[in-house]
N, C-alpha and C positions, 0 to 999 in steps of 0.2 A: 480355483484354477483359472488361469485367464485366459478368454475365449481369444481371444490374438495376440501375438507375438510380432512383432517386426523390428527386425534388426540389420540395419544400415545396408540399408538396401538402395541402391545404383541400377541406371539405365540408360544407357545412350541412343538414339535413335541416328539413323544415318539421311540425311536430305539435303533437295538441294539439287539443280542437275548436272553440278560439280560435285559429284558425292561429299558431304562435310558432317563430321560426326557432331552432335549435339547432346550431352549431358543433360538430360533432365530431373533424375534424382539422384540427388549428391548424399546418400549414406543417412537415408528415412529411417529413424526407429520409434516407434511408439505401441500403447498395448493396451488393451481393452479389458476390463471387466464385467460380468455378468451384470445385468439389470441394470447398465447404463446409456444414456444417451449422452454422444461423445457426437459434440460439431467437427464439423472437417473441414477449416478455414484455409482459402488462401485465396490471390486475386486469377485473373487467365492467364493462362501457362506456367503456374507455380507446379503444374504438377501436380495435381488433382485425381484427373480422371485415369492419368499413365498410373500412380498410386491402385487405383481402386483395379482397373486391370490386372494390373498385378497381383492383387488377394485374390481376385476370381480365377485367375489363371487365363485370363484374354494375353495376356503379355508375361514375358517371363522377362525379369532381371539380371542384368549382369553379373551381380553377385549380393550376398546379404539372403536375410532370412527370414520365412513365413512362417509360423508354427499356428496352426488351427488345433484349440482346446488342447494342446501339448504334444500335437503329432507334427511332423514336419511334411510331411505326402498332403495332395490334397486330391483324398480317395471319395471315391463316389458316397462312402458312406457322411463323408464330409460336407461335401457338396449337397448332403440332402437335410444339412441343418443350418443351411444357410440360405439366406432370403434375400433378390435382388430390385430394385427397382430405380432402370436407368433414367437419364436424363430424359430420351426419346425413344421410350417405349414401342413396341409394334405390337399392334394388336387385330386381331381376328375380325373386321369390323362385320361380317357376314353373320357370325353368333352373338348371341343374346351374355347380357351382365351374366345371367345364372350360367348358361353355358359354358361360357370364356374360363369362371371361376369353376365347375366340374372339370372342365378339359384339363387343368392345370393343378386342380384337387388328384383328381387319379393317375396322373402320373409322377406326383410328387409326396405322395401320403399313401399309408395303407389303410385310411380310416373306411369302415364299412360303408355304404349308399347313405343310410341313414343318417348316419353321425357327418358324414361329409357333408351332405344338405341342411346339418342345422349349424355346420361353423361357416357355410358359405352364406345363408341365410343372417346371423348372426355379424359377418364379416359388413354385409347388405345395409344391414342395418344402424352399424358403426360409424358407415362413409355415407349412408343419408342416400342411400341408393336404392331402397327398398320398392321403392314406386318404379325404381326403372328397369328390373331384374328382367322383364320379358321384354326391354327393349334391342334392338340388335345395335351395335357398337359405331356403325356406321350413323346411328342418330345422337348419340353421345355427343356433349359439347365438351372444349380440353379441361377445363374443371371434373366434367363426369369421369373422362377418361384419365386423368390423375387420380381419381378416388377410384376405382375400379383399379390401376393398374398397383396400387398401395394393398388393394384386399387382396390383388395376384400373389404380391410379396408375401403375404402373411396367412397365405389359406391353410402351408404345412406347418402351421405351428414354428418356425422358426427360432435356432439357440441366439442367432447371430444376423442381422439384417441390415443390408446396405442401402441407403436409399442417397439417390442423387438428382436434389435439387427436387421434392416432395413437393411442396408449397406452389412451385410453379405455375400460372395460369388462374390458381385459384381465389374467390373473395373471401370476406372475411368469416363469412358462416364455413367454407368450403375447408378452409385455415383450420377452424375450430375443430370441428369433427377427425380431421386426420390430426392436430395435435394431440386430442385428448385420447384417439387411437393408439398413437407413438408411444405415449405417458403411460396408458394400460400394456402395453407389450412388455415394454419395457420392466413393467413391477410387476409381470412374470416371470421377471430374470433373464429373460432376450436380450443382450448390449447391442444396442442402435448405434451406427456411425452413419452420421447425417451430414450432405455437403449441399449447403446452400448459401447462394447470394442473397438473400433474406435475411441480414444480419437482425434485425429484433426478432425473428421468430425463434433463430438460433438461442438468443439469450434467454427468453422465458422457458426452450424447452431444454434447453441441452447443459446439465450439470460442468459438464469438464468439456474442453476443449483440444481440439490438434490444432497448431496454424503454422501453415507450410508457403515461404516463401523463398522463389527463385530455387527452388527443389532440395531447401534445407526447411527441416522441423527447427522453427524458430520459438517454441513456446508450447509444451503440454502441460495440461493440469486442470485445476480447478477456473470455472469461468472468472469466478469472484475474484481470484487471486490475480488471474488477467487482467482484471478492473483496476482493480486495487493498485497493481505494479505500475499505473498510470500516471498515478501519485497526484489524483484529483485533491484541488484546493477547499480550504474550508471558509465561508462567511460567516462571520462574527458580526450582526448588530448590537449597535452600544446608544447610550445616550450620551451626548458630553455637552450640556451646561443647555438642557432643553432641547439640546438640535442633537435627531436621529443621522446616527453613522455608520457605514458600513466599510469592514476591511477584508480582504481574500490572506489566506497564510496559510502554507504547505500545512497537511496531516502530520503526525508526529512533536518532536521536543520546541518544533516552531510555533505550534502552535498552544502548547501547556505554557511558553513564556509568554506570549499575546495576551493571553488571557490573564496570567497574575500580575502583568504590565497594566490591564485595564482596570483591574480590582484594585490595584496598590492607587490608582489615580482618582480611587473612587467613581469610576464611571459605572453604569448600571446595563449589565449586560441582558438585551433583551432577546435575542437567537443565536442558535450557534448550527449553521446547516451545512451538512457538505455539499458540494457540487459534483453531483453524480455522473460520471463518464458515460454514453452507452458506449454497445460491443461496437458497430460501426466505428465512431472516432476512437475507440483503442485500437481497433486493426488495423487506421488508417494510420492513424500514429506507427504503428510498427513496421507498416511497410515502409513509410518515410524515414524510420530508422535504420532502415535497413539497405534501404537505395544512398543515402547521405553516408 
């Protein structure tokens, strides 16, 4: 079954101190399934955050559809298998890492004292924050407070978990811990939809892709297939008569002629490497195809 549903979903916002309506998502559909983590691409003002809104139910849509795990309501029992962690968190800074994660344990889980304290404990220790559990939040630096506000998201055991813009703030150990967190949630069948301007983090963690521009879904699916539809070129090193050469030729039937064009001329083909796109210059590429 798949844990989201969205189906062409529309929102106008009205602004401006001449009141003027503004369209921001133009008939969104995409869908999530269990145990995945699904990037949530687009640049500012593509329609991002109005998107995520709207699955939380911060904002309602002009029309089009939400379906949580195949219900269309989004009842509280819904809401309690669903994990959030915004852009710019608020947090208690008066209470301690252990506290903040009790507070938010007991009123989101019915797990007993015990068992709460060893998945907060446990959570602690996932995000590298074990040393700071009796510190109060007000000493936190935004690294810390990103890894704390990630074990918030994840202390009820979550089916379905939104996170925006994770990575934020953080070095590259701080990176590590919360990816390899995301990667465990995830292969307990929680689908992650993840929106970050960290495009290489996106790509090493995030399987399949949404990318939304100018508040249309321009591209879902597999990362790789994103890559790919880039239609990165392939280098062929050759010898020809002592002197190393090299030639670039589209992937596909362009490049199986190249090559028995090389072989018929007897030249001796010493590499054949593609040139690998990242996700940044594919996204960037799409937005320019999109504007042009």
């Amino acid at each position: 079954m798949e844990i989201l549903n969205v189906k062409n979903l529309r929102k106008t916002y009205v602004k401006g101190f001449i009141p003027k309506k503004q369209l921001v998502l133009k008939g969104v559909s995409f869908s999530l399934q269990p145990g995945t983590i699904t990037g949530f691409l687009g640049g500012n003002g593509a329609g991002k955050t109005t998107t995520m809104k709207c699955l939380l139910g911060l904002a309602f849509p002009d029309s089009g559809e939400v379906e949580y795990f195949g219900q269309k309501e989004l009842t509280s029992q819904i809401k309690a298998k669903i994990g959030f962690l915004p852009e710019r968190p608020y947090f208690y800074e008066y209470l301690t890492g252990m506290e903040f994660l009790k507070f938010y344990g007991q009123i989101s889980t019915k797990l007993k004292k015990h068992d709460l304290n060893q998945r907060i404990l446990s959570l602690l220790e996932r995000v590298d924050l074990i040393h700071a559990k009796d510190k109060a939040l007000r000493d936190y630096s935004k690294g810390m407070l990103q890894k704390i506000g990630l074990a918030q998201a994840l202390v009820h055991r979550p089916e379905f978990v939104i996170l925006d813009e994770p990575m934020a703030g953080l070095d590259p150990d701080g990176r590590y811990y919360l990816s390899e967190l995301i990667k465990e949630t995830a292969s307990e069948g929680t689908a992650v939809f993840l929106s970050s301007h960290l495009l290489h983090d996106v790509e090493q963690l995030c399987e399949h892709l949404v990318v939304l521009t100018g508040g249309n879904v321009v591209y879902e699916g597999l990362t790789q297939k994103f890559l790919e539809s880039m239609n990165p070129s392939i280098d062929i090193s050759y010898v020809d008569s002592g002197v190393g050469k090299t030639c670039s030729v589209p992937k596909g039937e362009a490049l199986q002629l190249k090559i028995r064009e090389l072989l018929k001329s007897n030249f001796d083909i010493m590499e054949i490497k593609e040139n690998k796109i990242s996700l940044e210059e594919a996204f960037v590429n799409t937005a320019l195809r999109k504007d042009s």
